[in-house]
C-alpha positions in Angstrom: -14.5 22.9 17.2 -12.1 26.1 17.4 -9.9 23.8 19.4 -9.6 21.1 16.7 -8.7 23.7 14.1 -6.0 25.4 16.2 -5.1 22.4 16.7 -4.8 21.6 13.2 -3.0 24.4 12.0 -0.4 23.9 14.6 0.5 20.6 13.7 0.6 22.0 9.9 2.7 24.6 10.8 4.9 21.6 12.6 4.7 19.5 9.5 6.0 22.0 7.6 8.1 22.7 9.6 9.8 19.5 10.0 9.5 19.0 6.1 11.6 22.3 5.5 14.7 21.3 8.3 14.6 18.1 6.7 14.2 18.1 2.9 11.2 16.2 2.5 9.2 18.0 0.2 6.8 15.1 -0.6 6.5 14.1 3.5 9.0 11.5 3.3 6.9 8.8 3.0 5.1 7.4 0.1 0.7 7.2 0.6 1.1 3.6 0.3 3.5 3.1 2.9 2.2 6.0 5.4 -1.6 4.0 4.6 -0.2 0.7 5.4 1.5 2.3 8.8 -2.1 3.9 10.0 -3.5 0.6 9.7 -0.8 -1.0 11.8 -0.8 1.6 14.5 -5.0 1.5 14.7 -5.0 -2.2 14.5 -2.2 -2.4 17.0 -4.8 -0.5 19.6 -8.0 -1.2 17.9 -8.2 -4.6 16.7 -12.0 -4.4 15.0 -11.5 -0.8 14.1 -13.3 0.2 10.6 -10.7 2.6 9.1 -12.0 5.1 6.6 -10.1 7.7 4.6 -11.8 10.7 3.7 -11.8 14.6 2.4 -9.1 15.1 -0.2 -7.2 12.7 -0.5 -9.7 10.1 -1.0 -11.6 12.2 -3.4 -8.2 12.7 -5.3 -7.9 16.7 -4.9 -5.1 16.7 -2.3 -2.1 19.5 -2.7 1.0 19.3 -1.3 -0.2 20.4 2.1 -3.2 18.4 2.1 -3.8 16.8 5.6 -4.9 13.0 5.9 -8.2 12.8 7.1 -9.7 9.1 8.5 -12.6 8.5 10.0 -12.4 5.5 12.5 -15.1 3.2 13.8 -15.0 1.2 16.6 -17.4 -1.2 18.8 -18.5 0.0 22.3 -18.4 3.3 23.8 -16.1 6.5 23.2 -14.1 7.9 25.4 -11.3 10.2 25.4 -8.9 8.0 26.6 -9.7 5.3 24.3 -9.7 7.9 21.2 -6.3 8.8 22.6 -4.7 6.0 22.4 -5.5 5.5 18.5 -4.3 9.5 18.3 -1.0 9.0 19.8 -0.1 6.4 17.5 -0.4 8.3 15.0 1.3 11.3 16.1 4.2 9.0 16.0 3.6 8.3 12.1 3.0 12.2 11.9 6.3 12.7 13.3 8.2 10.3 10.8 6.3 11.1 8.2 6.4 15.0 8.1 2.2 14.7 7.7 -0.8 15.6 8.8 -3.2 12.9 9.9 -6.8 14.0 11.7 -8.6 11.1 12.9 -12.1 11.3 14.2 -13.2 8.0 16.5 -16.6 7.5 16.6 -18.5 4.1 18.2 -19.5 2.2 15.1 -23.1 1.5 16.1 -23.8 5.2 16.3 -22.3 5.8 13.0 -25.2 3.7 11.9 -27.7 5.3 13.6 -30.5 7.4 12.1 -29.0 10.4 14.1 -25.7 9.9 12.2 -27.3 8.5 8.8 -29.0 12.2 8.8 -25.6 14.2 9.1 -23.6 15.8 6.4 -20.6 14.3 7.3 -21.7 11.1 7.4 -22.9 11.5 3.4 -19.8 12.9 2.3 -18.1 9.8 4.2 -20.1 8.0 2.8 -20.3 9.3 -0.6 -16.2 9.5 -1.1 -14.5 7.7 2.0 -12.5 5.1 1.0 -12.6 1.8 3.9 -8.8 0.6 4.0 
């Protein structure tokens, strides 16, 4: 967990970054157009991925350095290489983009699962994730 946040802030301190050097106060990139590329680049790895967005900007309370926050679900096992490869795509649209997108990959079938079902994150996915 403290890795994923360090993690996190470094690749908001990149973003903005990237959005300062180059002028792109809003990212660059309108939601519509960065949505439609996450779905390419997960589709592109992952055909039967479920793609949900959630956390701010789903529940409509994003700022200007609001990250992009998508939970992704996918048949079979986990691993890391096989989250990786959805991750990497999207650093690419990160990159481009000038944003911050967080994906969690979890096996679809255990997202359904009591254990999951009895988690806070999975109510507040479920409660205000949108599926694209």
């Amino acid at each position: 967990m403290c890795n994923n946040r360090l993690i996190r802030s470094v690749r908001a301190a990149v973003s903005l970054a990237i959005r300062a050097n180059q002028g792109l106060g809003d990212g660059g990139m309108n939601p519509a157009e960065l949505l439609k590329r996450v779905k390419q680049a997960v589709y592109a790895v992952e055909a039967e991925a479920d793609i949900i967005l959630y956390g701010s900007r789903s529940r409509h309370e994003a700022g200007p350095e609001s990250d992009w926050d998508f939970l992704i679900l996918v048949p079979g096992p986990v691993g890391d290489a096989r989250a990786d490869a959805i991750r990497h795509r999207l650093y690419e649209i990160e990159w481009e983009s000038g944003e911050v997108l967080c994906a969690i990959v979890r096996n679809r079938e255990d997202w359904h699962s009591p254990l999951y079902c009895a988690m806070p994150f999975h109510e507040n996915v479920q409660r205000d994730g949108v599926p694209l």
